[in-house]
N, CA, C and O atoms as CSV, one atom per row, in Angstrom:
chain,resi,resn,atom,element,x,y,z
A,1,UNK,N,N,-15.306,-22.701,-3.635
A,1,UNK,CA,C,-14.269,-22.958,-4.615
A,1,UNK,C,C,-14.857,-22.949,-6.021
A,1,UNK,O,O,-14.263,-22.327,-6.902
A,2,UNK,N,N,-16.164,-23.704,-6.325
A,2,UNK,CA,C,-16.580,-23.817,-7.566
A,2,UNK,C,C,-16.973,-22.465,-7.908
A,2,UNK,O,O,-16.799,-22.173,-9.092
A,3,UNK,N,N,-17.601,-21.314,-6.940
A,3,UNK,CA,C,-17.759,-20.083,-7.327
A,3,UNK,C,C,-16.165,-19.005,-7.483
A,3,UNK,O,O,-16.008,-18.011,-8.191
A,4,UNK,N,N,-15.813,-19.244,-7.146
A,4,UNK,CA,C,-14.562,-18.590,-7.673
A,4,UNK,C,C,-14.293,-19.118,-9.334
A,4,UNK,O,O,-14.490,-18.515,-10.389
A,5,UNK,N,N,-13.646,-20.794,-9.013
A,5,UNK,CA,C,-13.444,-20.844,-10.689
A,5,UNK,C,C,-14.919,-20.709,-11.473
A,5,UNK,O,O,-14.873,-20.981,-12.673
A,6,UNK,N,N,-15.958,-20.398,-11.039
A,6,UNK,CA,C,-16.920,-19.785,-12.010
A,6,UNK,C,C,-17.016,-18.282,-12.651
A,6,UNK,O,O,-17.385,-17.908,-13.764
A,7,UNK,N,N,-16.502,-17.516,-11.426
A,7,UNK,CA,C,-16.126,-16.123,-11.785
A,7,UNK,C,C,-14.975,-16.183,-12.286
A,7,UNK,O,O,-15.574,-16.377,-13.343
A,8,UNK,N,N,-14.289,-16.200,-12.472
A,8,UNK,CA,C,-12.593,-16.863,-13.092
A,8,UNK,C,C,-12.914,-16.687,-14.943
A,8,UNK,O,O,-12.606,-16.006,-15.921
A,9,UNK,N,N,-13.461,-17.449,-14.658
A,9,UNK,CA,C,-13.981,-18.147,-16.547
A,9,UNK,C,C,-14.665,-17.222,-16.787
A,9,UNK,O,O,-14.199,-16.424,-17.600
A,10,UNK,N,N,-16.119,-16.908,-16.167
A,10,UNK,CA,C,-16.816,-15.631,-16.438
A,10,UNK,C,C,-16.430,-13.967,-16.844
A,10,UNK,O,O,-16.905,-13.241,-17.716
A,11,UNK,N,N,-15.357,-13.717,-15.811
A,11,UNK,CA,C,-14.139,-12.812,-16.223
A,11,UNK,C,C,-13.194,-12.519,-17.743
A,11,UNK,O,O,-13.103,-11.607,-18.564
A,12,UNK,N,N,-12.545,-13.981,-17.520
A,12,UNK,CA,C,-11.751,-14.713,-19.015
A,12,UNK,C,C,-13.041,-13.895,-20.151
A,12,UNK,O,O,-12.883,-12.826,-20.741
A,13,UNK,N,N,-14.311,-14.817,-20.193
A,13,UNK,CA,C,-14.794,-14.987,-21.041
A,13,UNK,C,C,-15.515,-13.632,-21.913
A,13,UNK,O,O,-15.967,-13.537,-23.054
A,14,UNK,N,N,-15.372,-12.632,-20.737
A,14,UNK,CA,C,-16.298,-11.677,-20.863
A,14,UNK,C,C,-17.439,-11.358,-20.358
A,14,UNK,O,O,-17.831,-10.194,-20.449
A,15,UNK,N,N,-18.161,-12.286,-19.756
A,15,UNK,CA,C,-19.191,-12.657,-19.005
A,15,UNK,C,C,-19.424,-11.194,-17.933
A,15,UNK,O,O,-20.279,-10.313,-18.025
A,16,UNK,N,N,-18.544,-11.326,-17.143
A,16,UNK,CA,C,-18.506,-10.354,-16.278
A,16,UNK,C,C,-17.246,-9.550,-16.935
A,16,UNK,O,O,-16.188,-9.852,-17.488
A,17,UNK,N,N,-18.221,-7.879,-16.423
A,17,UNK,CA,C,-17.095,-6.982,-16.726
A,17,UNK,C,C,-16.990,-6.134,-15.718
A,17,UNK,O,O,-18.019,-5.652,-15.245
A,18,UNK,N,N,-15.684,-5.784,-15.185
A,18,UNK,CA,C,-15.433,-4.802,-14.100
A,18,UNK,C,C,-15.296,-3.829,-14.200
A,18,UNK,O,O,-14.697,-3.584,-15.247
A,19,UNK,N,N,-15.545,-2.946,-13.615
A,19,UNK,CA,C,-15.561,-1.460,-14.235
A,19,UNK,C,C,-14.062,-0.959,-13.478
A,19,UNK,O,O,-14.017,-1.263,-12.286
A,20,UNK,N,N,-13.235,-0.469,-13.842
A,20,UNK,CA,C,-11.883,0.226,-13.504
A,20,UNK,C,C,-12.093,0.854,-12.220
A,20,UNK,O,O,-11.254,0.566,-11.367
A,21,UNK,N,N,-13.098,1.713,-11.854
A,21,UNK,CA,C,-13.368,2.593,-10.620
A,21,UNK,C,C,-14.117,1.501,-9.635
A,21,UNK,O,O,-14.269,2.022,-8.531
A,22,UNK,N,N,-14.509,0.478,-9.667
A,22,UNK,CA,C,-14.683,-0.831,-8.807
A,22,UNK,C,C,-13.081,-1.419,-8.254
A,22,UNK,O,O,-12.366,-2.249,-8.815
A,23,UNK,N,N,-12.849,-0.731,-7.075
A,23,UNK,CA,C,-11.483,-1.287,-6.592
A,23,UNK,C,C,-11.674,-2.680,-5.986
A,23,UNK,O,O,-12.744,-3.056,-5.507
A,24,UNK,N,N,-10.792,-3.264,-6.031
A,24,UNK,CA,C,-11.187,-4.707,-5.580
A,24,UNK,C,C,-10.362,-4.776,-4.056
A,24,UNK,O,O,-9.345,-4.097,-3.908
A,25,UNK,N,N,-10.813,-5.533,-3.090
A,25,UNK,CA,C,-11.476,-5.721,-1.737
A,25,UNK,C,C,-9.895,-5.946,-1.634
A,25,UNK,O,O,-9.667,-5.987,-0.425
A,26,UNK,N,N,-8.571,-6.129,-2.410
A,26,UNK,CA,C,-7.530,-6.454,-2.134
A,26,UNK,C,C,-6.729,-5.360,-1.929
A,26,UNK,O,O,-5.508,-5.412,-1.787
A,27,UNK,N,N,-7.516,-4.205,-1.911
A,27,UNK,CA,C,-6.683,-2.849,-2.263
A,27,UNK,C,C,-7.088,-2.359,-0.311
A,27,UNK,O,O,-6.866,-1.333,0.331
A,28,UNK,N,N,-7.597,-3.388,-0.032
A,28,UNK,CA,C,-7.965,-2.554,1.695
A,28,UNK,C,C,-7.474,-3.521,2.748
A,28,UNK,O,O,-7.360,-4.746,2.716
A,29,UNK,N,N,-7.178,-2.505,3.824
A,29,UNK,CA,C,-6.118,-4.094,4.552
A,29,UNK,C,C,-7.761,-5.152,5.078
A,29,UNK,O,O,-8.926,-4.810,5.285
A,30,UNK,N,N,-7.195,-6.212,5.112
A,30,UNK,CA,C,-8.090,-6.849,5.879
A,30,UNK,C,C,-9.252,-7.198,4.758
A,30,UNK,O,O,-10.256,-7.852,5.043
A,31,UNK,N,N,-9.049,-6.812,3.792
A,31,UNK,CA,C,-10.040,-6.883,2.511
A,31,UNK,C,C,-11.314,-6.520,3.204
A,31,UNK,O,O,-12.402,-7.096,3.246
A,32,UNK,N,N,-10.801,-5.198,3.837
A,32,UNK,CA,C,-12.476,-4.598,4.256
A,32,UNK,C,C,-12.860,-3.622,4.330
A,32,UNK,O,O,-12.934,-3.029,5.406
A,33,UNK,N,N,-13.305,-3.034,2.991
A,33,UNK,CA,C,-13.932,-1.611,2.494
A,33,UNK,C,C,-15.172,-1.320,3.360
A,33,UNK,O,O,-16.113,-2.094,3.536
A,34,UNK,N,N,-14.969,0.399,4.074
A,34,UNK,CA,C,-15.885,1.004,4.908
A,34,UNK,C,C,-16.455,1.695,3.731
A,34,UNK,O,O,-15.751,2.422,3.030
A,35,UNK,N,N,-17.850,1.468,3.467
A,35,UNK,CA,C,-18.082,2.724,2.443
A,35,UNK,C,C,-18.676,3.702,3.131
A,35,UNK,O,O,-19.339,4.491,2.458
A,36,UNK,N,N,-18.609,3.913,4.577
A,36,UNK,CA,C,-18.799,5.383,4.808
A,36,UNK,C,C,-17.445,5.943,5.473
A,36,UNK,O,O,-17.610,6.965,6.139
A,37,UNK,N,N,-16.015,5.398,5.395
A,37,UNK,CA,C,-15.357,5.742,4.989
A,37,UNK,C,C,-14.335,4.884,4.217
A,37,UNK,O,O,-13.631,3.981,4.670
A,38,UNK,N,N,-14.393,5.298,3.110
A,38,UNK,CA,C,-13.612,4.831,2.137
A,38,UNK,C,C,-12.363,4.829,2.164
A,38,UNK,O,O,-11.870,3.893,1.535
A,39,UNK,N,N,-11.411,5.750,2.814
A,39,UNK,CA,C,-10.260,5.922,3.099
A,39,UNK,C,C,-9.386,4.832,3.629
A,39,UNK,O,O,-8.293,4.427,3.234
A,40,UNK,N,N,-10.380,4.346,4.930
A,40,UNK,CA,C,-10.023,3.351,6.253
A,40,UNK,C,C,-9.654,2.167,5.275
A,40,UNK,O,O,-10.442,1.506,4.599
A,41,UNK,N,N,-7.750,2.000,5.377
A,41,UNK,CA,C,-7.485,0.459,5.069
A,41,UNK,C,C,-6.998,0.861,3.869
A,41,UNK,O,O,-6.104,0.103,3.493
A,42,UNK,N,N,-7.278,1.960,2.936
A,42,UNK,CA,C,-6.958,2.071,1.359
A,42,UNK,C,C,-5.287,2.177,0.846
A,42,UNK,O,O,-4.309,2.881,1.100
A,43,UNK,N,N,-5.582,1.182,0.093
A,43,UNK,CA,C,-3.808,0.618,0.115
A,43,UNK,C,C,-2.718,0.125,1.389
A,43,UNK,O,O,-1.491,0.028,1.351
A,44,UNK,N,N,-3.464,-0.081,2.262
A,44,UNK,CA,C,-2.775,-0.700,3.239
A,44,UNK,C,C,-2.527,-2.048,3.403
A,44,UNK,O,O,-3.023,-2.485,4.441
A,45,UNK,N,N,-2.049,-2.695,2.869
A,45,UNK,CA,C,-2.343,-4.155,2.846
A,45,UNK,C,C,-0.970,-4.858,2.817
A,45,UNK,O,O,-0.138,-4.242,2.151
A,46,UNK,N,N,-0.634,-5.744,3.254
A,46,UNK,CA,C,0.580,-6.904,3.312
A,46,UNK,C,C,0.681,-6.859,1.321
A,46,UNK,O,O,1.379,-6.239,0.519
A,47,UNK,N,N,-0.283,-7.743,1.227
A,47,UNK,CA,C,0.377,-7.783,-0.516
A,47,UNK,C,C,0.306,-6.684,-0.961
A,47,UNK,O,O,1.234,-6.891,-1.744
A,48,UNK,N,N,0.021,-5.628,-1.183
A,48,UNK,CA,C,0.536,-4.752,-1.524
A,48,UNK,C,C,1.663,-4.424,-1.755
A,48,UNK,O,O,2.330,-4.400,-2.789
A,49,UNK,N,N,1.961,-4.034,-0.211
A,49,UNK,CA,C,4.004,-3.807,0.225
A,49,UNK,C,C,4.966,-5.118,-0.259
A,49,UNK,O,O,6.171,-5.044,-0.501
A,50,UNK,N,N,4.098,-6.375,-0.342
A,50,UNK,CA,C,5.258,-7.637,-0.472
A,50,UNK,C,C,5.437,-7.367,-1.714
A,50,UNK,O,O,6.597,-7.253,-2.112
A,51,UNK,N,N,3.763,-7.109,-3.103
A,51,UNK,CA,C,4.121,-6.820,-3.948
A,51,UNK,C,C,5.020,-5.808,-4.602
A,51,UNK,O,O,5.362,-5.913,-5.780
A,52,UNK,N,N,5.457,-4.663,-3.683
A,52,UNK,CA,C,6.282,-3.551,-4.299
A,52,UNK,C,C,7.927,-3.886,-3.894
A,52,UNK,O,O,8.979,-3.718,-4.512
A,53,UNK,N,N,7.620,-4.415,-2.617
A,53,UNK,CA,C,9.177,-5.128,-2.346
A,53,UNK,C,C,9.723,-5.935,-3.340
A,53,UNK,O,O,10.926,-5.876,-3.595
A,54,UNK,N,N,8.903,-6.741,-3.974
A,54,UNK,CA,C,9.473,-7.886,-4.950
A,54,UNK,C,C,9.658,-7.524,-6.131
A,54,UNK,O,O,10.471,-8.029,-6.905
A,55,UNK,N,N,8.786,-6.461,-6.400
A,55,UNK,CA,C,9.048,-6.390,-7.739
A,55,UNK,C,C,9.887,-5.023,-8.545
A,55,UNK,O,O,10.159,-4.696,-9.700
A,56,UNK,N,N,10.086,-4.499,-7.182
A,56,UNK,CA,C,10.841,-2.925,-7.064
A,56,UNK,C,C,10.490,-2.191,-7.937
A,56,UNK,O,O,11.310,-1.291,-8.121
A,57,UNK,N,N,9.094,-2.130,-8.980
A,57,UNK,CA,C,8.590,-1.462,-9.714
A,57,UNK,C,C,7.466,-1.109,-9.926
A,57,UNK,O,O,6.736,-1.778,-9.196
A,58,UNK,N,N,6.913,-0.445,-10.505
A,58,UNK,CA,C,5.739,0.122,-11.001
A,58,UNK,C,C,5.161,-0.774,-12.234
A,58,UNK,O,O,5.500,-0.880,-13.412
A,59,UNK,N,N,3.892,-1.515,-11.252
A,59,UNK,CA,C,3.551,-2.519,-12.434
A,59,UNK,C,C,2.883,-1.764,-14.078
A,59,UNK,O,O,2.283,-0.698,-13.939
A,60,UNK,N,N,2.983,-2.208,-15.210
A,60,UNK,CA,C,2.745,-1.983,-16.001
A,60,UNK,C,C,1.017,-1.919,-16.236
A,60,UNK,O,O,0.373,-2.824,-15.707
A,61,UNK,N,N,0.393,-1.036,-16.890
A,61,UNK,CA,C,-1.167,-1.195,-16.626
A,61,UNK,C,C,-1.608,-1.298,-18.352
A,61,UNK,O,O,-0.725,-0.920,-19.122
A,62,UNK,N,N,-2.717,-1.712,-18.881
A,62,UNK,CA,C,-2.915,-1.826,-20.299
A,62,UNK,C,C,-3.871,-1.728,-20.575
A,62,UNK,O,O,-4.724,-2.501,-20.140
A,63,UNK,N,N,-4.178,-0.684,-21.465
A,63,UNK,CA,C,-5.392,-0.132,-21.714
A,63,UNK,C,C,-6.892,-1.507,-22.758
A,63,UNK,O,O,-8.086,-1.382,-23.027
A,64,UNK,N,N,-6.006,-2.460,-22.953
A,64,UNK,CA,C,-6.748,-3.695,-23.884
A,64,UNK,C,C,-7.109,-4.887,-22.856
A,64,UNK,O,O,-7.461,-6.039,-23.109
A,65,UNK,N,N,-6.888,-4.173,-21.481
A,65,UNK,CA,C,-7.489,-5.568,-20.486
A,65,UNK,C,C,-8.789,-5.535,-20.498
A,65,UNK,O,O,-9.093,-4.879,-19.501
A,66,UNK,N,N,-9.920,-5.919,-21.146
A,66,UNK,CA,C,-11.297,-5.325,-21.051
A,66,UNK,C,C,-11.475,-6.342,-19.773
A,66,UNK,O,O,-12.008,-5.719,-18.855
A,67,UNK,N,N,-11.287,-7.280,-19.528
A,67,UNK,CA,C,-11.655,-7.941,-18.129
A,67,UNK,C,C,-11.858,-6.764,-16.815
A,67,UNK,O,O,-12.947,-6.559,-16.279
A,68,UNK,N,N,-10.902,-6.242,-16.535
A,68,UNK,CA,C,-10.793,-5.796,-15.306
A,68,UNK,C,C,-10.753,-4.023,-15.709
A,68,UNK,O,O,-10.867,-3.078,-14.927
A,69,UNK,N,N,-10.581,-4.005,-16.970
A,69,UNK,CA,C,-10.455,-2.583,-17.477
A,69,UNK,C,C,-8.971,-1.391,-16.624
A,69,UNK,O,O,-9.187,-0.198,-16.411
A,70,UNK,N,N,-7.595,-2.076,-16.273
A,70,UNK,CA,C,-6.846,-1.140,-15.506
A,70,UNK,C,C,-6.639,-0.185,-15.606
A,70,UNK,O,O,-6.388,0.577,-14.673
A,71,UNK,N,N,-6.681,0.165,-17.051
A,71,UNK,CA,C,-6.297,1.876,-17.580
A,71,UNK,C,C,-7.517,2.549,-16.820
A,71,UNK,O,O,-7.122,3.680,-16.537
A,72,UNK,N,N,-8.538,2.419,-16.455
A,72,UNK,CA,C,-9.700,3.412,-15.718
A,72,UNK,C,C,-9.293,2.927,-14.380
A,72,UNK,O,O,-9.204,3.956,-13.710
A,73,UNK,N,N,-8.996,1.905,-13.620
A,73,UNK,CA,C,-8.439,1.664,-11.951
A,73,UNK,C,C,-7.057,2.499,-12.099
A,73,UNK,O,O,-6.953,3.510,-11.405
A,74,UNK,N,N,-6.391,2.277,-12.637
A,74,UNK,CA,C,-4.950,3.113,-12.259
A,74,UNK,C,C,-5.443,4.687,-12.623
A,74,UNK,O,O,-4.622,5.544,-12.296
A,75,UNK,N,N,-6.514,5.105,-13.174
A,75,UNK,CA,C,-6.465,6.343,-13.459
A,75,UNK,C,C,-7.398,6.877,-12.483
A,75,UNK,O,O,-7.401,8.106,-12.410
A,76,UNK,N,N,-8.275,6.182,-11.633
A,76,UNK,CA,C,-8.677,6.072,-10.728
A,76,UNK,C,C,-8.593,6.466,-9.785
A,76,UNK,O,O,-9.160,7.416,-9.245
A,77,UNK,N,N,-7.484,5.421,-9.281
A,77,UNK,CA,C,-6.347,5.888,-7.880
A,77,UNK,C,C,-5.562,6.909,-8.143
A,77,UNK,O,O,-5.134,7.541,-7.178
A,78,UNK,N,N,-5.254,7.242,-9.247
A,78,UNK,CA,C,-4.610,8.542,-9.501
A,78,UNK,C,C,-5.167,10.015,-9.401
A,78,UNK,O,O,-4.452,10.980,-9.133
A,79,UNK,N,N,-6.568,10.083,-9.654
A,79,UNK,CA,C,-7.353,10.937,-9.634
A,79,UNK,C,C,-7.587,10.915,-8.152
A,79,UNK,O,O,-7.195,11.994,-7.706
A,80,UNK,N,N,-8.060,10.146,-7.196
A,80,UNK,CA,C,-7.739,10.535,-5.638
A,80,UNK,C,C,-6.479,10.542,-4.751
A,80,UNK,O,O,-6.228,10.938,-3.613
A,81,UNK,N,N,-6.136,10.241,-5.244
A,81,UNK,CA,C,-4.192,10.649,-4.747
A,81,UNK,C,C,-4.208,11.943,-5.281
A,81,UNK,O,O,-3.308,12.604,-4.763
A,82,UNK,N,N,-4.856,12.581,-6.103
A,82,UNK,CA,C,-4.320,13.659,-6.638
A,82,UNK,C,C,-5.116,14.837,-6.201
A,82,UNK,O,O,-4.869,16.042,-6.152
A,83,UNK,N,N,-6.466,13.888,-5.808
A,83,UNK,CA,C,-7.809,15.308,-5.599
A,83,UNK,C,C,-6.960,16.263,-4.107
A,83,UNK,O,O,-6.372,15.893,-3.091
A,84,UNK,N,N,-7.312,17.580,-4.696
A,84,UNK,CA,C,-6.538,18.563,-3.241
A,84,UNK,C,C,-7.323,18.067,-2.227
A,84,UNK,O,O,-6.690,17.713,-1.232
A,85,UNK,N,N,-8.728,17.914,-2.181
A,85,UNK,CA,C,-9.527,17.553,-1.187
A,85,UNK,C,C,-9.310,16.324,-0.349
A,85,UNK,O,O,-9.901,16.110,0.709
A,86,UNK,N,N,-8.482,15.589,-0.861
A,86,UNK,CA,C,-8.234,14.213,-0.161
A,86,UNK,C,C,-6.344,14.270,0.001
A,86,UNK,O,O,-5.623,13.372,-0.434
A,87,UNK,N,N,-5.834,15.510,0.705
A,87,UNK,CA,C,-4.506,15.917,0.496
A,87,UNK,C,C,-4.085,15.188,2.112
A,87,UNK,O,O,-3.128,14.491,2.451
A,88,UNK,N,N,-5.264,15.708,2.867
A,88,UNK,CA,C,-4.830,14.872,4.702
A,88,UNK,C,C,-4.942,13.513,4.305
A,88,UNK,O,O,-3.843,12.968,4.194
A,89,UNK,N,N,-6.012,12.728,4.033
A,89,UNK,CA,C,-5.642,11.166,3.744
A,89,UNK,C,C,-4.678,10.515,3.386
A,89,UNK,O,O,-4.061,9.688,4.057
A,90,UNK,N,N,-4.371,11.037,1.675
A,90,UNK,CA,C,-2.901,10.979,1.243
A,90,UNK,C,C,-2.041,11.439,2.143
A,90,UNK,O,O,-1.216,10.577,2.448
A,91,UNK,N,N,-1.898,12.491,2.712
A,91,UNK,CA,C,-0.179,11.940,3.750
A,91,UNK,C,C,-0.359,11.370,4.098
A,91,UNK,O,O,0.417,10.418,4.018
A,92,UNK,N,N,-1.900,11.189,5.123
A,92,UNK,CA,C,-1.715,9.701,5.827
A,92,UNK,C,C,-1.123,8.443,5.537
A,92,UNK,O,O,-0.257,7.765,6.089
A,93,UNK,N,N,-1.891,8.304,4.428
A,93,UNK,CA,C,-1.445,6.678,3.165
A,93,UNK,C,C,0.054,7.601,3.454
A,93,UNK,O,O,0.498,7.679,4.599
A,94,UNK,N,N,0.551,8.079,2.619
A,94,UNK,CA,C,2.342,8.507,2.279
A,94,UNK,C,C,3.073,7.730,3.420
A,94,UNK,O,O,3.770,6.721,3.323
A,95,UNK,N,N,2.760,8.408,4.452
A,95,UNK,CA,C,3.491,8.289,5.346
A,95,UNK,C,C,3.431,6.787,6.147
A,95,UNK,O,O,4.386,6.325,6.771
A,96,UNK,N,N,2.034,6.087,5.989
A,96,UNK,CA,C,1.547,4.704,6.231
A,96,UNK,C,C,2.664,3.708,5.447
A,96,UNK,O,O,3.048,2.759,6.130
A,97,UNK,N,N,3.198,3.815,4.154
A,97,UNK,CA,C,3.750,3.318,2.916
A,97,UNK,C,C,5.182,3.178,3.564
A,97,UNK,O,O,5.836,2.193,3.910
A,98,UNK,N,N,5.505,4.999,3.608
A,98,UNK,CA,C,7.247,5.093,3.955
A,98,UNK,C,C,7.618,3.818,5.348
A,98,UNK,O,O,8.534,2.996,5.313
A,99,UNK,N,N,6.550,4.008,6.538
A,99,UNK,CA,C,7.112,3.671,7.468
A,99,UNK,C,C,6.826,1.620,7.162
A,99,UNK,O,O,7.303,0.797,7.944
A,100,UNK,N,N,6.006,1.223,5.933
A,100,UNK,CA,C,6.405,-0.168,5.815
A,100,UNK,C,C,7.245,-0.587,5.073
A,100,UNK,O,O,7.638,-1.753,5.089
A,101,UNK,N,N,7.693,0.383,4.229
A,101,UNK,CA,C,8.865,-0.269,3.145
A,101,UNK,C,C,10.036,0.436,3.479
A,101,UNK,O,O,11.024,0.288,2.759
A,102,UNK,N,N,10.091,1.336,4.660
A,102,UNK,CA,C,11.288,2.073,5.234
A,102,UNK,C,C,11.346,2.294,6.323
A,102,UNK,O,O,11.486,3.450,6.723
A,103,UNK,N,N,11.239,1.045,7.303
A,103,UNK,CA,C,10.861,1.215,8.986
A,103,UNK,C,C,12.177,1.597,9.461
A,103,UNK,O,O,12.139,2.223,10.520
A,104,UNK,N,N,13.184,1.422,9.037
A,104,UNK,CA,C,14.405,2.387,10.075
A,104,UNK,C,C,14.816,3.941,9.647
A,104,UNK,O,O,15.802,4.470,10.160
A,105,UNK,N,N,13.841,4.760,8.492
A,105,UNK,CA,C,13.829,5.560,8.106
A,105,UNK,C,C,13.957,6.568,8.596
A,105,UNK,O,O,12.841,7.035,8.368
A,106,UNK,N,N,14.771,7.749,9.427
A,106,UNK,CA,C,14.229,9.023,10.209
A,106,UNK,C,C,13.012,9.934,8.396
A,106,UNK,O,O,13.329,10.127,7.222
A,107,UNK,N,N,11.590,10.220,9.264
A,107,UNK,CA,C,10.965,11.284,8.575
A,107,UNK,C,C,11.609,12.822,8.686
A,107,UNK,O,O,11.122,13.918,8.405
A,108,UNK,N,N,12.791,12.469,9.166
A,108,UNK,CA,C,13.263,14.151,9.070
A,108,UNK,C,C,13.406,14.870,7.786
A,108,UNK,O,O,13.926,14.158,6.926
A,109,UNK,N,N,13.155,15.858,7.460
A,109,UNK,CA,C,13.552,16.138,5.891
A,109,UNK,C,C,14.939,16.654,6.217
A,109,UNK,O,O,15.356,17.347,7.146
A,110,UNK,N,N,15.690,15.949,4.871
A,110,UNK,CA,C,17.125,16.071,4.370
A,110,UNK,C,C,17.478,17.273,3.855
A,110,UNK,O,O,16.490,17.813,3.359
A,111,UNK,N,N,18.237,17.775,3.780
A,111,UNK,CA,C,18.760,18.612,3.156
A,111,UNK,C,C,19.270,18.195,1.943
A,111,UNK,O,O,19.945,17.169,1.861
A,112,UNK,N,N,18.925,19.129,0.671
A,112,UNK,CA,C,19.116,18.806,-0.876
A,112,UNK,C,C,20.455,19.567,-1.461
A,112,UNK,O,O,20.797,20.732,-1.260
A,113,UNK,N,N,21.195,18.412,-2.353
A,113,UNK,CA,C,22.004,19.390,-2.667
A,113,UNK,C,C,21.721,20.170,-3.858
A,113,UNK,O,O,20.864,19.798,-4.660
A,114,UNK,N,N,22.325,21.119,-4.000
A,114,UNK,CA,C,22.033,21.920,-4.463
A,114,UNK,C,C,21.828,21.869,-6.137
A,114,UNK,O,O,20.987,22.514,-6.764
A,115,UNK,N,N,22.945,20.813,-6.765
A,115,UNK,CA,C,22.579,20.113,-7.998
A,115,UNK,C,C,21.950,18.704,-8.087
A,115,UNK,O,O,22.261,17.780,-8.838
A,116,UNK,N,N,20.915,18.767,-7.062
A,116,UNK,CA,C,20.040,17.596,-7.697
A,116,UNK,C,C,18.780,17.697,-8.364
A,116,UNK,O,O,17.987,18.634,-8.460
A,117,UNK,N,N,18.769,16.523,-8.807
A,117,UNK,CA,C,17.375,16.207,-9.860
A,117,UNK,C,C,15.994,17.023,-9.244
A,117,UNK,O,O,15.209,17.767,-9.831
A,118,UNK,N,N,16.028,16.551,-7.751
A,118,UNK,CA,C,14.697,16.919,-7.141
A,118,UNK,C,C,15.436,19.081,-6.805
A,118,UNK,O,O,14.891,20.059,-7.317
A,119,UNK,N,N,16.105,19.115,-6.302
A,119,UNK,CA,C,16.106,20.888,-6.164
A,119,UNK,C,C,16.286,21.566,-7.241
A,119,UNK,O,O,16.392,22.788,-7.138
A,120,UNK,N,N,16.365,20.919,-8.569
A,120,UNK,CA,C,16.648,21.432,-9.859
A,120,UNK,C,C,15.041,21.383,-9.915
A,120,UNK,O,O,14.629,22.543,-9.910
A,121,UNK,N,N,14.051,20.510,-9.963
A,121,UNK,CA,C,12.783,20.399,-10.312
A,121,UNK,C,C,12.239,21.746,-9.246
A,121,UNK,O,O,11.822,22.846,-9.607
A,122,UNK,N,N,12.370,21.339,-8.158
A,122,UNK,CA,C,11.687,23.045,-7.259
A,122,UNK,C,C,12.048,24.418,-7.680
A,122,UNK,O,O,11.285,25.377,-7.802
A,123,UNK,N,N,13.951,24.348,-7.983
A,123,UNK,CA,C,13.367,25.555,-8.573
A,123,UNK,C,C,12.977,25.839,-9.702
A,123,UNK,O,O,12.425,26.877,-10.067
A,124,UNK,N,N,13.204,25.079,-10.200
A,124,UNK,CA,C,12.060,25.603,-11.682
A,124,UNK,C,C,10.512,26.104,-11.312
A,124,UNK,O,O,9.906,27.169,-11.436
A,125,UNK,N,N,10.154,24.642,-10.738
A,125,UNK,CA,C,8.523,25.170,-10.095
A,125,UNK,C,C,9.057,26.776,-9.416
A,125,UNK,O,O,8.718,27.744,-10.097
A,126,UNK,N,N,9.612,26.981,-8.525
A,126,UNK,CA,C,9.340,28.003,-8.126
A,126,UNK,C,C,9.718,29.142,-9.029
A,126,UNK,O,O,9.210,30.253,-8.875
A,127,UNK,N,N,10.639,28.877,-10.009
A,127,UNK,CA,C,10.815,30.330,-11.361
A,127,UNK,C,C,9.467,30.259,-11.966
A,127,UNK,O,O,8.845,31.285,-12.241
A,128,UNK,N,N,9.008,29.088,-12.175
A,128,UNK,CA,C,7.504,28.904,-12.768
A,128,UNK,C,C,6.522,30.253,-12.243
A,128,UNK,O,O,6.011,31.189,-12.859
A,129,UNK,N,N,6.537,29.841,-10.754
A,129,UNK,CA,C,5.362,30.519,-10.157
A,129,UNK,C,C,5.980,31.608,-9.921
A,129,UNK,O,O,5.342,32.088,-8.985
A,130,UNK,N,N,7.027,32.486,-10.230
A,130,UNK,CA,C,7.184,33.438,-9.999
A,130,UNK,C,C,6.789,34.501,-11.372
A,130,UNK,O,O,6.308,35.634,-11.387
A,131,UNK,N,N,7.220,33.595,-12.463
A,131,UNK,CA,C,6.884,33.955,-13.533
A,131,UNK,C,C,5.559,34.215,-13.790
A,131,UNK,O,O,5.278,35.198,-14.475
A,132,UNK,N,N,4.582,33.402,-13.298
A,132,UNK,CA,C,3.372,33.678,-13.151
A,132,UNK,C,C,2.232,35.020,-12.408
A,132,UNK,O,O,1.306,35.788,-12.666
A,133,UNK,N,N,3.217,34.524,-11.278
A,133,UNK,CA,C,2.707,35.901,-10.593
A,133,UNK,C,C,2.703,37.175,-11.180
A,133,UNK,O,O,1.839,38.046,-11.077
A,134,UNK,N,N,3.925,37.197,-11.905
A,134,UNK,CA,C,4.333,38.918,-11.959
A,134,UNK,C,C,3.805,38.772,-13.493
A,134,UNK,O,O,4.171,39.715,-14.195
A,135,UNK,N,N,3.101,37.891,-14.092
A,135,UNK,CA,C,2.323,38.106,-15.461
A,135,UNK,C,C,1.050,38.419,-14.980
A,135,UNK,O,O,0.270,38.754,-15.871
A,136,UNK,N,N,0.553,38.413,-13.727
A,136,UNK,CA,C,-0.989,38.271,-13.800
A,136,UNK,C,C,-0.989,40.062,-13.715
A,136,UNK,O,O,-2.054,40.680,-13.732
């Protein structure tokens, strides 16, 4: 207990500084990072999901936290959610996520209508890449 509120204050104070790409042990279920695989557990966690249930949003991140530094952790997790190379993991996580915050969910894909937000966004992407092609 006394080492916690010692790191606590140390944190506050500046004492200790965390580096953004240091994920903390709360981001893995079971608070238990494999570092030979890193994947196992990543974002799987009860608070996690309780936290997104409750707060039905996307927490705010700030680049002036020098404590914990979030603007480099959220840019972080963003950069491997995003790497193509880590594209099988991510569905995994995706689909790990849908089935806790949407367990009576069918994964079937829906059919879009034809004026929505999301089939208005594809086809553009796809006029995009067509446009592309026939420039190269």
């Amino acid at each position: 207990m006394l080492t916690s509120i010692r790191t606590k204050q140390n944190l506050q104070s500046g004492v200790i500084s965390i580096s953004g790409d240091q994920w903390p042990l709360l981001l893995y279920a079971n608070k238990a990072y494999d570092p030979d695989d890193p994947w196992n557990g990543l974002l799987r966690t009860r608070l996690l999901i309780n936290v997104f249930k409750l707060l039905g949003a996307i927490l705010v991140f700030s680049h002036t936290d020098t404590a914990t530094n979030s603007e480099t952790f959220y840019h972080s997790l963003l950069d491997l959610l995003e790497d193509p190379d880590e594209q099988g993991e991510v569905t995994d996580l995706l689909v790990w996520w849908n089935r806790q915050i949407f367990p009576t969910s069918s994964a079937a894909k829906r059919t879009l209508k034809i004026n929505s937000t999301l089939s208005k966004i594809r086809q553009k992407r796809t006029a995009l890449k067509g446009t592309t092609t026939s420039n190269s």
